[in-house]
ZAMARGU-4260 file (C-alpha; in steps of 0.2 Angstrom, whole numbers, plus 5000, padded with zeros to 4 digits):
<rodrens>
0) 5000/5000/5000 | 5006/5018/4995 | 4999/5036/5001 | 4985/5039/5009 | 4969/5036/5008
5) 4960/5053/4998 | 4946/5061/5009 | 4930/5054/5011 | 4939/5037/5005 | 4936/5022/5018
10) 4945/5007/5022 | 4932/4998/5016 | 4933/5007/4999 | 4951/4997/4999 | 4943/4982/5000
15) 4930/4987/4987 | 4944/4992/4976 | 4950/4976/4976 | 4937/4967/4972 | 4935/4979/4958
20) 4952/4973/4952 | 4952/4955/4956 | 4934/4951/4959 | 4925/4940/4970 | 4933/4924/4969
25) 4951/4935/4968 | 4959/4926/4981 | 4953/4908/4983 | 4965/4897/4992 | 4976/4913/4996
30) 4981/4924/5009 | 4983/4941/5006 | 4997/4950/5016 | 4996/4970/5015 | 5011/4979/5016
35) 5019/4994/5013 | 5021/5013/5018 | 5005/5017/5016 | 4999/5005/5030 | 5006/5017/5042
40) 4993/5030/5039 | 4980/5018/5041 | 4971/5016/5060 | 4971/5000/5069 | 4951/4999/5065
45) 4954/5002/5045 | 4968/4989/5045 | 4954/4977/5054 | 4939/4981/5043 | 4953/4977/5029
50) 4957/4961/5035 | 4940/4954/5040 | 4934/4961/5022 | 4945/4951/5014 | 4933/4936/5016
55) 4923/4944/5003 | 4937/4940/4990 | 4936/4922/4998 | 4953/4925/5003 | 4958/4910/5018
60) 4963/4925/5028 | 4972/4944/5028 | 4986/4949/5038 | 4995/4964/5039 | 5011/4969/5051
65) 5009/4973/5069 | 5018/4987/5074 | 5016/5004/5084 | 4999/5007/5079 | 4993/4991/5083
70) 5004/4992/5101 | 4995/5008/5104 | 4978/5002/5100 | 4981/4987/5111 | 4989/4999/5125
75) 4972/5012/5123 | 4962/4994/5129 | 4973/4988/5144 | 4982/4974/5134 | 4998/4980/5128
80) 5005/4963/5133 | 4995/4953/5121 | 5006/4964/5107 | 5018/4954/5099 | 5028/4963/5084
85) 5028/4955/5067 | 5033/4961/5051 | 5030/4958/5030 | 5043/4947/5022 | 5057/4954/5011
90) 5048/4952/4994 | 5061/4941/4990 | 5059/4929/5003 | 5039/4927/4995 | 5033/4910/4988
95) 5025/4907/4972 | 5012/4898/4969 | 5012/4879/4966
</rodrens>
């Protein structure tokens, strides 16, 4: 993801982008992984309604990287302990599919 999201634009208009692009059967069998530096301009509720979108492309499930806006979402409800960091893969370290 690059930028940021153009006023009165939604999280949910990514998803709706995307099914736009790939349609509704556009990630069968896959998971799709959202990265990039546009993330960071996203809140921790835009990056959920992303993910849990993601069904609607019949994707297996959406993931995205946990990192100070997901520590600080989880430290504005009491459970900063439950964060735990995790990060994209190099896109050279991505698999193909079989």
């Amino acid at each position: 993801m690059t930028g940021r999201l153009p006023r009165w634009c939604s999280a949910k208009d990514v998803i709706l982008e995307m099914l736009h692009r790939h349609g509704v059967a556009g990630a069968v069998n896959r998971i799709i992984e959202y990265h990039g530096p546009g993330l960071a301009t996203l809140t921790a509720m835009d990056r959920h309604v992303i993910a849990n979108m993601g069904a609607e492309l019949r994707a297996t499930t959406s993931v995205a990287p946990a990192e100070e806006t997901v520590r600080d979402f989880l430290r504005s409800q009491g459970r900063e302990g439950d964060f735990t960091a995790l990060a994209a893969d190099s896109p050279s370290s991505t698999c193909t599919r079989r």
